[in-house]
N, CA and C of each residue as an Amber inpcrd file, in Angstrom:
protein
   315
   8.7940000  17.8240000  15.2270000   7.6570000  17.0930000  15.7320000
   6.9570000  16.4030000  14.5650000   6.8430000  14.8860000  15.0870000
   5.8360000  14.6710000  13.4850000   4.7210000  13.9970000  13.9750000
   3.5470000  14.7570000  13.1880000   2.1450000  14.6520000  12.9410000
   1.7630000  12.9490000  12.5910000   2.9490000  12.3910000  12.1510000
   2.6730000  11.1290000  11.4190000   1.0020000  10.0670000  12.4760000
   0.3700000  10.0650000  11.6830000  -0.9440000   8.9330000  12.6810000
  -0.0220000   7.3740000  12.4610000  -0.4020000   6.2970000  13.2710000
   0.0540000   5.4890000  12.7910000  -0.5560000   3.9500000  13.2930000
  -0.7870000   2.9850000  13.0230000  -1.4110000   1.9550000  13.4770000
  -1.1460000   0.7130000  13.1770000  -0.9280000  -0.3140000  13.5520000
  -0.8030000  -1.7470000  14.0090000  -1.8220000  -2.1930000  13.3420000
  -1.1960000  -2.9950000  12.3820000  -1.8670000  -4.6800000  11.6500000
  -1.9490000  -5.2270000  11.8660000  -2.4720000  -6.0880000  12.5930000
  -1.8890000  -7.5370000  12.9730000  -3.2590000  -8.5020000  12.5560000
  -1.4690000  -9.7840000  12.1380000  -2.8650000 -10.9840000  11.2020000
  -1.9190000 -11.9670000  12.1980000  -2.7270000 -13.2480000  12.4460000
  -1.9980000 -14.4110000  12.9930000  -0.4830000 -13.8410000  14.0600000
  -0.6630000 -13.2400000  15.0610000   0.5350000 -12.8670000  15.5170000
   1.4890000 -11.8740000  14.9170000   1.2400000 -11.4170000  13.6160000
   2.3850000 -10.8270000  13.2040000   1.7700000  -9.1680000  13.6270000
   2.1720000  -7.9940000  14.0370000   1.6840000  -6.8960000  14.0830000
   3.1020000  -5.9330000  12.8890000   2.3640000  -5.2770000  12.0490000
   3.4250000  -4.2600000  11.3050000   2.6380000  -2.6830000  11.5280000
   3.4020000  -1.7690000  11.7770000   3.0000000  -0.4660000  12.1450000
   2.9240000   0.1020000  10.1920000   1.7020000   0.7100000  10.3240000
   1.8170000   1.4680000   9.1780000   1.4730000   2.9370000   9.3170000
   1.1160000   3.9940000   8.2800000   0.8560000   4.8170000   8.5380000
   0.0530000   5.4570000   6.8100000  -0.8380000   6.5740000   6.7580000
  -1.5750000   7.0060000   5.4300000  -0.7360000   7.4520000   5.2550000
  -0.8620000   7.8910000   3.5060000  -0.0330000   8.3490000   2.5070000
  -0.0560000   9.7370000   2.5070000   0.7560000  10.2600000   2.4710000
   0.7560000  11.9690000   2.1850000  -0.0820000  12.2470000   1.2080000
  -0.5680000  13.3310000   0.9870000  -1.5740000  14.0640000   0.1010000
  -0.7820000  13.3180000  -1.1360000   0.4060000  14.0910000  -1.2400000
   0.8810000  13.9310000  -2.3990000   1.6000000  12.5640000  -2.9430000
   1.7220000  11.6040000  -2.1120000   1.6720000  10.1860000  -2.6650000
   0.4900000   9.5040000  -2.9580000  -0.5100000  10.0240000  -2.0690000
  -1.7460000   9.4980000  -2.7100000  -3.0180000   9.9740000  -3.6770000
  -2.4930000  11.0620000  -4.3360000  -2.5260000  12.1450000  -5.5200000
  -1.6190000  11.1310000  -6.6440000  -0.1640000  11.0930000  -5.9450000
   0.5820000  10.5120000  -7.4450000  -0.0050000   9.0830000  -7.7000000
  -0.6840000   8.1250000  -6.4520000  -1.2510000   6.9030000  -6.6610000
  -2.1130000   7.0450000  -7.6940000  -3.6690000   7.6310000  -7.1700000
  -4.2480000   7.9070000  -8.2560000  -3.9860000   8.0920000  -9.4260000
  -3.2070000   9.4150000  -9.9680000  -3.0700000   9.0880000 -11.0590000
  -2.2910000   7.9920000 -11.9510000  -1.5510000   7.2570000 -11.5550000
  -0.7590000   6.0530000 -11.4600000  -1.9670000   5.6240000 -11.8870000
  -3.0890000   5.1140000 -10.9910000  -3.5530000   3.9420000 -11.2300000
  -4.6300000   4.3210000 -12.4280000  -5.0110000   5.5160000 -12.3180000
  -6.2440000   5.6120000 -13.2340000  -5.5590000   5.3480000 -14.9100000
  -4.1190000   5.7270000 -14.8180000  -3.2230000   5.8660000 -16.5910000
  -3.2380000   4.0090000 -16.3560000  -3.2640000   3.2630000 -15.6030000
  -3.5130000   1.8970000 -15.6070000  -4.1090000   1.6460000 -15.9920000
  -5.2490000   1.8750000 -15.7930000  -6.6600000   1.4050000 -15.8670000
  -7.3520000   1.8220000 -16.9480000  -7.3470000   3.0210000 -17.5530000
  -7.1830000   3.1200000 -19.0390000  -7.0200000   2.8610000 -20.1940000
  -5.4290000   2.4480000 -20.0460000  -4.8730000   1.8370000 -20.8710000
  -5.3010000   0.3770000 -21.7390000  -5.6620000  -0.0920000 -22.6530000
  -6.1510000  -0.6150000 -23.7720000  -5.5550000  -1.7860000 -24.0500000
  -4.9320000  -3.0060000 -23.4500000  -5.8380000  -3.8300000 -22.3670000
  -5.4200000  -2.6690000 -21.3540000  -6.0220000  -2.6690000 -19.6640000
  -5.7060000  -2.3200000 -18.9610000  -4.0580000  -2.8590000 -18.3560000
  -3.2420000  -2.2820000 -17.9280000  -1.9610000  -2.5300000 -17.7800000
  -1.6130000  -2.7670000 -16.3180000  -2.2810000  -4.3130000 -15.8000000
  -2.6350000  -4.6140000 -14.3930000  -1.6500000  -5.2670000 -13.9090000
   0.1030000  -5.4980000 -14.9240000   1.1010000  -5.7240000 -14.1720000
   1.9050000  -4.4640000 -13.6970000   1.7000000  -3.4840000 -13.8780000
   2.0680000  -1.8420000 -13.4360000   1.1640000  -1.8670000 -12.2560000
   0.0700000  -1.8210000 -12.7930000  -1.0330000  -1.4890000 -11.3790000
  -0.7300000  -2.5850000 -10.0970000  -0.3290000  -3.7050000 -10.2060000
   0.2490000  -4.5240000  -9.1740000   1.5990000  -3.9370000  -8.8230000
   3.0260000  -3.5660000  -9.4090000   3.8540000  -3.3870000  -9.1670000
   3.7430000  -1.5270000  -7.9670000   2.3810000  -0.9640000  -8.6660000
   1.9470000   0.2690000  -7.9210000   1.2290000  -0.0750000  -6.6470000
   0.3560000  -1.1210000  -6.5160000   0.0810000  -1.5530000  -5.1220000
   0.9990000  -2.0480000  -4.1770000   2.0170000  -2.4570000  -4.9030000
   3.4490000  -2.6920000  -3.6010000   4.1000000  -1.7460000  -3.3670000
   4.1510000  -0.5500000  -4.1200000   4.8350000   0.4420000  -3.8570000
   3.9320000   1.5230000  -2.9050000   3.1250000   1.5490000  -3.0770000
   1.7570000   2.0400000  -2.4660000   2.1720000   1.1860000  -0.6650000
   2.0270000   0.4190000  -0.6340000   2.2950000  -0.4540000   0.5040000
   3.8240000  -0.2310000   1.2680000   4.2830000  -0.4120000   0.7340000
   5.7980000   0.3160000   1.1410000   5.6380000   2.0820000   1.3610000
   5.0840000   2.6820000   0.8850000   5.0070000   3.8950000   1.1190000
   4.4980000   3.9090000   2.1710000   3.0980000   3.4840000   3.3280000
   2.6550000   3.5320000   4.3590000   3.3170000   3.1020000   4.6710000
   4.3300000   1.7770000   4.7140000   5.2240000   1.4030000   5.8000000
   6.2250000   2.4270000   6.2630000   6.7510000   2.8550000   5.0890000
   7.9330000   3.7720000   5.0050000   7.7940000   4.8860000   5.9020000
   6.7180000   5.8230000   5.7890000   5.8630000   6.6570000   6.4870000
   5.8450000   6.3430000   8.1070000   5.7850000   5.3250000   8.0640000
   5.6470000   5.1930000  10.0060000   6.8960000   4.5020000  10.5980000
   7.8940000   3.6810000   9.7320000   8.9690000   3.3800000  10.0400000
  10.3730000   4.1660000   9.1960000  10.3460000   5.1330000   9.7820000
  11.2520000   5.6340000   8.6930000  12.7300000   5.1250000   8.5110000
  13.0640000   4.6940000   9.6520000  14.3620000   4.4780000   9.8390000
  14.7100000   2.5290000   9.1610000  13.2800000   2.2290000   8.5190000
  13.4830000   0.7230000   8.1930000  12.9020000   0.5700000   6.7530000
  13.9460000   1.1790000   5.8750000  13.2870000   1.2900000   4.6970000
  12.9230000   0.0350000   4.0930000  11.3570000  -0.3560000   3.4260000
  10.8620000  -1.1460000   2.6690000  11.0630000  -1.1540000   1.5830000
  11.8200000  -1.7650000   0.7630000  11.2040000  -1.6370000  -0.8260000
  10.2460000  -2.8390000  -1.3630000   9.5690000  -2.5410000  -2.5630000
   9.1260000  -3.7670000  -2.7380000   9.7040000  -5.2550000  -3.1800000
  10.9070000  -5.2630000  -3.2770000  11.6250000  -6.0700000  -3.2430000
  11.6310000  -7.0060000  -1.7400000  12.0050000  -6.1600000  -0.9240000
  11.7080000  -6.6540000   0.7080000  10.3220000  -7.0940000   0.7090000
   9.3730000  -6.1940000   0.2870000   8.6110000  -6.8200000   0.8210000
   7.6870000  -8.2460000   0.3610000   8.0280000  -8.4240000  -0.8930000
   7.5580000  -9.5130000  -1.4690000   8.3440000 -10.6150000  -1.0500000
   9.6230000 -10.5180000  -0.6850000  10.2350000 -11.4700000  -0.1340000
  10.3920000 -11.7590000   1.2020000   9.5540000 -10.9220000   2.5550000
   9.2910000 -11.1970000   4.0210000   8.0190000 -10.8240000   3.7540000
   7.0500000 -11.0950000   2.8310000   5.5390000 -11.1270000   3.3240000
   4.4610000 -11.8910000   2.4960000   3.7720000 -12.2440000   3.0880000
   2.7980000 -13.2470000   2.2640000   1.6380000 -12.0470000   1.8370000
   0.8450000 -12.4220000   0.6270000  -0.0500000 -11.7520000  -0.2090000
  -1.5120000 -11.5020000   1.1060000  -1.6590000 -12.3340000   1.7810000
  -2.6580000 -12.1490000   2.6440000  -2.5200000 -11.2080000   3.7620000
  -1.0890000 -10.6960000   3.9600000  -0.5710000  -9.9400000   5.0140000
  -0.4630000  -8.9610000   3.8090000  -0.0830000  -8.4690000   2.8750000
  -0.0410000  -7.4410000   2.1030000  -1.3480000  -6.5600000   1.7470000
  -2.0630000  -7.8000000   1.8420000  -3.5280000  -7.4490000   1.2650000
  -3.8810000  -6.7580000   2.5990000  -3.8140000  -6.9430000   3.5790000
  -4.3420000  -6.7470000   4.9710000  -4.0360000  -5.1180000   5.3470000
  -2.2560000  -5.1910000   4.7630000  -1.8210000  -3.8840000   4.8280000
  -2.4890000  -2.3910000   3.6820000  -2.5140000  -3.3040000   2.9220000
  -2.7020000  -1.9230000   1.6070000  -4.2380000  -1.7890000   1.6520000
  -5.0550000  -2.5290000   2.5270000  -6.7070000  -2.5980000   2.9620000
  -6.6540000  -1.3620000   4.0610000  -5.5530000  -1.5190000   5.2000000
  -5.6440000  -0.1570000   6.1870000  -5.0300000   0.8150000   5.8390000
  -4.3160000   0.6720000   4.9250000  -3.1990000   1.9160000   4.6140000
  -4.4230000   2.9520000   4.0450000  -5.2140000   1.7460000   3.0710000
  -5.7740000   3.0300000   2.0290000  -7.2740000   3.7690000   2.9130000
  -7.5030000   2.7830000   3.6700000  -8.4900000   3.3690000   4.5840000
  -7.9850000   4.7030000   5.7920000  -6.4550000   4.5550000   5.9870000
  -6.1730000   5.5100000   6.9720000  -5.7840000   6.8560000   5.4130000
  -5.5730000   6.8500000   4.8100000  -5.3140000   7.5000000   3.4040000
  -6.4420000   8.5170000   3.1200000  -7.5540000   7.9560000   3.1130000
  -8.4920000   8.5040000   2.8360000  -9.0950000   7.7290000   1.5850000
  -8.7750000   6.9630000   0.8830000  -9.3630000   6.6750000  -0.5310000
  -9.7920000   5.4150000  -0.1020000 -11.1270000   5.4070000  -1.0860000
 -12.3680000   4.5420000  -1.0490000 -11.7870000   3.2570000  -1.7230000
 -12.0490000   1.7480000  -1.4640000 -11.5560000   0.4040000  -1.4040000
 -12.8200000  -0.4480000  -2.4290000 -12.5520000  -0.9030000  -3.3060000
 -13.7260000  -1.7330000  -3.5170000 -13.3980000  -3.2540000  -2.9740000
 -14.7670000  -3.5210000  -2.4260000 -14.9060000  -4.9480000  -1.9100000
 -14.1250000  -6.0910000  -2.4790000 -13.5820000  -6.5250000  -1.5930000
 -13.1100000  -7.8090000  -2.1910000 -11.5610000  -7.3470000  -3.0700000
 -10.9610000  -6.4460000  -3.4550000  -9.9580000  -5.6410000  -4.1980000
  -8.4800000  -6.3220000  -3.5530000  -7.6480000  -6.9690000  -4.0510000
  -6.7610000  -7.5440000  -3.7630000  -5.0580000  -6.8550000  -5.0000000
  -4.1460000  -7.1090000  -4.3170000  -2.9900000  -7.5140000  -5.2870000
  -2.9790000  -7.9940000  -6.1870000  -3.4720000  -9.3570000  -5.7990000
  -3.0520000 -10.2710000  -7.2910000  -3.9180000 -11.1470000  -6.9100000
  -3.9020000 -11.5960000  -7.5590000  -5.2030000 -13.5770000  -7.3130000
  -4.5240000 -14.3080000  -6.3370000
C-alpha cells in the first residue's frame, strides 16, 4: 500500500502529477544546498543542477513507473513549468520557499 500524497500542476493546459520528498531526500536537499550556499563564491551552478534533481525527485515519487531525470526534464519542460513544479513540490515537502526563488534567471 503506498502512503504516497500526490497532486496536479497545471500551468496553461499542461497538468504533471507530483508528489513531497521523503524525509530523507529532503534532509539530503538541505544539506546539499546549505554546502552551496556556503561555499566562497557561493556554488549556484550545483545549487541549480540540485533544484532539477530536487524536481525530478517529486516527480519520481508520484510517477514511479516514468522515470525523470534531469536530463528529460530540461529537455520536455520550460523553466516556468519547472519553477511551478519545484514551488509545490517544496510546499507539499514541508520546507519554507523564499518569495520570488526561481531556478535560474
Amino acid at each position: 500500500m503506498s502512503f504516497t500524497r500526490k497532486k496536479k500542476v497545471e500551468l496553461d493546459g499542461v497538468a504533471i502529477t507530483v508528489a513531497p520528498l521523503t524525509c530523507g531526500q529532503a534532509d539530503n536537499f538541505l544539506s546539499v544546498q546549505a554546502e552551496c550556499l556556503a561555499a566562497q563564491p557561493p556554488d549556484m551552478k550545483r545549487l541549480e543542477r540540485e533544484y532539477y534533481a530536487f524536481v525530478c525527485d517529486g516527480y519520481n515519487n508520484a510517477n514511479p513507473d516514468d522515470k525523470m531525470t534531469v536530463e528529460r526534464l530540461k529537455a520536455e519542460l520550460d523553466k516556468v513549468m519547472i519553477n511551478e513544479l519545484l514551488k509545490e513540490i517544496k510546499s507539499m515537502s514541508g520546507l519554507a520557499d523564499k518569495q520570488g526563488e526561481t531556478i535560474a534567471p
